[in-house]
Every structure is written in structure tokens, then in C-alpha cells.
N, C-alpha and C positions, 0 to 999 in steps of 0.2 A: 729508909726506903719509902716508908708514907711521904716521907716530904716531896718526893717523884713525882708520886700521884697527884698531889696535890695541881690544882691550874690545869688539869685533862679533860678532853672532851673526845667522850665516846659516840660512836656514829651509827649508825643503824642502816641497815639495808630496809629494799620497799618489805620485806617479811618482818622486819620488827629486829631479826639479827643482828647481833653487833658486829662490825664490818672494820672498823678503822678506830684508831685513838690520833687523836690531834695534841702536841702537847708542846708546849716553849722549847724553841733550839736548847739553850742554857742545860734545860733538863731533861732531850735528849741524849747531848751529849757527854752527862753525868752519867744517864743510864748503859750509854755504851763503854764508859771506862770502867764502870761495874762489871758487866758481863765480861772485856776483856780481862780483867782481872780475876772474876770465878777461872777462867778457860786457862789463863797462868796457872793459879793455885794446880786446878786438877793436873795439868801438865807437868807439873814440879813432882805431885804424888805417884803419878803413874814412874816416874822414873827415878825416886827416891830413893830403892833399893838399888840400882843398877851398878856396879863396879865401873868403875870411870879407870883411864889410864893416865901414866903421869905426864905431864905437860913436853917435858923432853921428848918422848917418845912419838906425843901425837905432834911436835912437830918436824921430827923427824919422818914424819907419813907423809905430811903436807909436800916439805920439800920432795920426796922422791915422788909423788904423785905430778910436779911442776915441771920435771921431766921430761 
């Protein structure tokens, strides 16, 4: 994750605030397949317990639902 950082320029409002990060496409777009990847992991956790049903069955719903 330092290496993200790395090549950033932080911006400041007229108050001295930091307001904006400027940082290479390349590792934007590193940082965004990070976050969608945290957002998978938790989504996998939340529904790790869950009972699933068996495949025949669910598509046995599908078709009656096409109905």
C-alpha cells in the first residue's frame, strides 16, 4: 500500500486544509481494484454462513419464474 502513496500530491484549500490528492492514473487504478476487492472479501463474510440450495432446484425457480 506505501507504494500507492508513493508519487501523491496533496492539495490544500486557501485555509491551509487538505482538500484533494492528485496521484498517477496507473495507481489510481491499483487503488480502486484494492477497495473493490476489500468490498468482495466483506461481501463473501457477511454471507459465508448462509445455507445455499442445490443447483437443480435453483434452476428449477429460474424456469418457473420465465413463465
Amino acid at each position: 500500500m506505501a507504494n500507492l502513496i508513493k508519487d501523491t500530491q496533496v492539495l490544500y484549500d486557501a485555509r491551509g486544509k487538505k482538500s484533494h490528492v492528485v496521484l498517477p492514473y496507473d495507481k489510481y487504478k491499483k487503488l480502486i481494484e484494492r477497495l473493490e476487492d476489500a468490498e468482495d472479501i466483506q461481501l463473501m463474510k457477511e454471507v459465508e454462513n448462509e445455507v445455499g440450495i442445490p443447483w437443480e432446484e435453483a434452476k428449477k425457480k429460474i424456469r418457473r419464474r420465465k413463465r
